[in-house]
N, C-alpha and C positions, 0 to 999 in steps of 0.2 A: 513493528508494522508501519509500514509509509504511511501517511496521512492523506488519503486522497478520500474527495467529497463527488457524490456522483450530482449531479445538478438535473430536478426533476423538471422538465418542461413543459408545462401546459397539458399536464396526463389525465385522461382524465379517472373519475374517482369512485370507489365502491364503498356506501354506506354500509357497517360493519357493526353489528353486536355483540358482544363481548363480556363474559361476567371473569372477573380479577376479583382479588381478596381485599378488602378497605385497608389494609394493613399494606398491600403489595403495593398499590395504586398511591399510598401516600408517601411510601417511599422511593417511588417513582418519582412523587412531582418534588420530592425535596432534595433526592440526588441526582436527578436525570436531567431534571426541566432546566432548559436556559432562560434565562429571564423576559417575559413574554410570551412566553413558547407554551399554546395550547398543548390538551393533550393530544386531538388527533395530531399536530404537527409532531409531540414528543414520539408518540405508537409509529407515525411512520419512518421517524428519524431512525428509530434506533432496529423498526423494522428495515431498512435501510442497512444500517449499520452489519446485523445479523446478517446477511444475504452477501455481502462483500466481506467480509471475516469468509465465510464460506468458500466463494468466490475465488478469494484470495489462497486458501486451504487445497482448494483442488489443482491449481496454478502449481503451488510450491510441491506438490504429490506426483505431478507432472515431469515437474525439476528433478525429483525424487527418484522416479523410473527411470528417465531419460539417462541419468548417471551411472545406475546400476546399470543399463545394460552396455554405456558407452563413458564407462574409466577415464578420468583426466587421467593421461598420462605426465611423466617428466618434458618431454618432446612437447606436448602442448602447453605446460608452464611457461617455459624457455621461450619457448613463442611467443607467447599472449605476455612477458617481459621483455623481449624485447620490441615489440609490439610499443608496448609503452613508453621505452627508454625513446623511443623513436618520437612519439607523439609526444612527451616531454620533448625533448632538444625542437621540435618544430615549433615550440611558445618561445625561444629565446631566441632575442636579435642574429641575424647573420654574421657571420666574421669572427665570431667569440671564438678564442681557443679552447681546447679541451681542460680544463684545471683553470682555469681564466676565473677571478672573483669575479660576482655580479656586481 
């Protein structure tokens, strides 16, 4: 999974209570907690967290469909390489011959 961090803006916030297990809660703040890191920041972090996993889950289920109903074919490999071959040779200097050392 890429690493991306949503960045919370100035949102604002709903006081929440919560009964968790003493047992779940302390291993929360001993594998979860970054150093400093209250616990509402750690509850919303990693609420956070849960919400883009998902996020991310229906994204890739998308990708998923999309495919089944529309096959890469061979023709669109061949393409999408030379596509590439192309967009490589346009990073290397002009003039170079083909087999030419860098």
């Amino acid at each position: 999974m890429v690493g991306i961090e949503y960045a919370v803006a100035d949102m604002s916030s709903t006081k929440l209570s919560i009964s968790v297990s003493t047992e779940l809660l302390a291993r929360a703040d001993q594998f979860l907690a970054r150093p400093g890191e209250g616990r509402s920041a750690l509850i919303a972090r990693l609420l956070s967290q849960a919400l883009q996993a998902v996020e991310e889950a229906d994204i890739d289920a998308a990708y998923d469909r999309a495919l089944a109903h529309h096959p890469v074919t061979q023709t669109d490999l061949r393409r999408s390489d030379t596509l590439a071959r192309a967009a490589i040779r346009s990073t290397k200097p002009a003039g170079r011959e083909r087999g030419a050392p860098d």
